[in-house]
N, C-alpha and C positions, 0 to 999 in steps of 0.2 A: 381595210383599204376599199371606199367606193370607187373610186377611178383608179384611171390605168397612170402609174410613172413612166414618165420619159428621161430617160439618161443619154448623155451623149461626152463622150471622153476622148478627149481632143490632146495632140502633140506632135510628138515626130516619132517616125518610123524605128524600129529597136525596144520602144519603149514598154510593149506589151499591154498596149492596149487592148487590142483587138482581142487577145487572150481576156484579159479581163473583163472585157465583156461576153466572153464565153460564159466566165466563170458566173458573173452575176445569173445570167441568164439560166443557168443550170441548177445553180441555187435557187430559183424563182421555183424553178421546176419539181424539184425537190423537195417544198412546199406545199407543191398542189397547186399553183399557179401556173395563170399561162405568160411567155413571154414570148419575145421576139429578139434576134439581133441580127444587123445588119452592120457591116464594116465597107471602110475607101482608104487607100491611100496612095501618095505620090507614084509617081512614075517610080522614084530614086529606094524604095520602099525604105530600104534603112536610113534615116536621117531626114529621110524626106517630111509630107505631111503624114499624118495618120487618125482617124476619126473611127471609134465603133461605137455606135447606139444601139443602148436597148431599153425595150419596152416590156414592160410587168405589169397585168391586170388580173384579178380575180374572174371578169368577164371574159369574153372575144374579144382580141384586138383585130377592129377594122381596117388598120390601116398600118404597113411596118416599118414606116419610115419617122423620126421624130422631126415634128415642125417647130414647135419650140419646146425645149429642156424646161424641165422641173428642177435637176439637178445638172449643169455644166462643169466639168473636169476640166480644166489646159494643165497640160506639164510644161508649156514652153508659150515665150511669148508672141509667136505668131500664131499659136493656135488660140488664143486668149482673145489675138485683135481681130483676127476671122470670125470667132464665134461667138463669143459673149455677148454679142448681141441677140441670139437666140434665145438667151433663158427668159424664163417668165417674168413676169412685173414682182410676184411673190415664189419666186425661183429663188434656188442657193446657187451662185457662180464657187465653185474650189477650184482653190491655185495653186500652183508651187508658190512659195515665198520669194522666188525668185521674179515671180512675173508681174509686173506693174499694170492696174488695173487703168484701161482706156480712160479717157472722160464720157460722164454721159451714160455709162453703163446703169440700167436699173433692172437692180435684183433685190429680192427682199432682205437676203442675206451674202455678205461675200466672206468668204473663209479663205483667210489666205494662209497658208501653214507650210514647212517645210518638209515636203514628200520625198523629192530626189534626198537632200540633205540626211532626212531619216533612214533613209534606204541604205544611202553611202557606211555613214559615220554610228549610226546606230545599232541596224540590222549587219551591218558589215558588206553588205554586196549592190553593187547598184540598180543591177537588172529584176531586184523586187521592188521596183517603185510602184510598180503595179498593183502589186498585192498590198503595200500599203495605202494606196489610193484606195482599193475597193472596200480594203478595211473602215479609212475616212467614210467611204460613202455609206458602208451599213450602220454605221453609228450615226452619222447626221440625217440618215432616211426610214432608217430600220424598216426594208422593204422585204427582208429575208433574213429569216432567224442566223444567229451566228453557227450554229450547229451546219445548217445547209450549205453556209456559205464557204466556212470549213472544209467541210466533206467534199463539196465542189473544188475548192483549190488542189487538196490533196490525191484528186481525181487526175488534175490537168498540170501538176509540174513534174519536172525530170525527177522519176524513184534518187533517193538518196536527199534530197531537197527539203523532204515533209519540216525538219524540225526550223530549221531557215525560214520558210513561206509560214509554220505559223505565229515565230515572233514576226516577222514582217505584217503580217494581219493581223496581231495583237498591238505591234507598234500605229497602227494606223488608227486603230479605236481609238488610243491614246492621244493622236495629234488633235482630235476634236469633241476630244471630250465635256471642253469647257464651252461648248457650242449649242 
């Protein structure tokens, strides 16, 4: 990787974003990378909005805020019409299948897949939507070996969890693999 990725993962509060870009961010680490994360959300935290960005470069990162995505996450449709205008011209926008893409939106690629659904009805539990997002994003980005990103999760869930969170990050490889 010459330059630095930007990631930014967009929804509502509950959904374990912000954790996951922990996670990303520590798997960059992991690696021997440097990265950065920064997180916001609503006042209402649960339910409300919720946004955590992170940055991954081999170099220094100058600056630790992302101004426009390389890669954009929405789990929900207002995080979708708030920010999808961010990603790049040759950005991947990822969605839940649930959320309908604005007009207008230009990203090189849009991956629309069902994460909450996978989580639910696959993984069996819904509060790993996370961990199958991040899964989606290390397969569509391959910014951090699967090993790190692994070992990062298993780092940051509730003990008792491990076998859960890694089909949930196995199931996420899977939602984009034809990608």
């Amino acid at each position: 990787m010459e330059r630095q990725i930007e990631i930014r993962l967009t929804g509502s509060g509950g959904q374990g974003l912000i954790l996951g870009g922990i996670i990303l961010a520590e798997a960059a680490l992991l690696d021997g990378k440097n990265a950065i994360q920064s997180q916001s959300y609503g006042p209402e935290a649960r339910g409300g909005a919720s946004k955590a960005e992170v940055i991954i470069s081999n170099d220094e990162i100058d600056y630790p805020k992302v101004e426009t995505a390389d890669l954009l996450l929405a789990l929900t449709q207002v995080a979708c019409d708030k920010y999808a205008v961010t990603v790049k011209k040759d950005g991947i926008l990822l969605v839940d299948s649930t959320v309908n893409i604005p007009e207008g939106i230009k990203a090189g690629k849009i991956v629309q897949v069902p994460i909450l659904q996978t989580a639910t009805e696959v993984v069996g539990k819904s509060m790993v939507a996370n961990i199958v997002a991040i899964g989606a994003i290390q397969q569509l980005l391959n910014i951090v070996t699967k090993e790190s990103l692994e070992t990062a999760v298993l780092n940051r869930v509730p003990k008792g969890t491990e076998d859960l969170n890694r089909k949930a990050l196995a199931e996420g490889y899977k939602l984009v693999e034809k990608y």
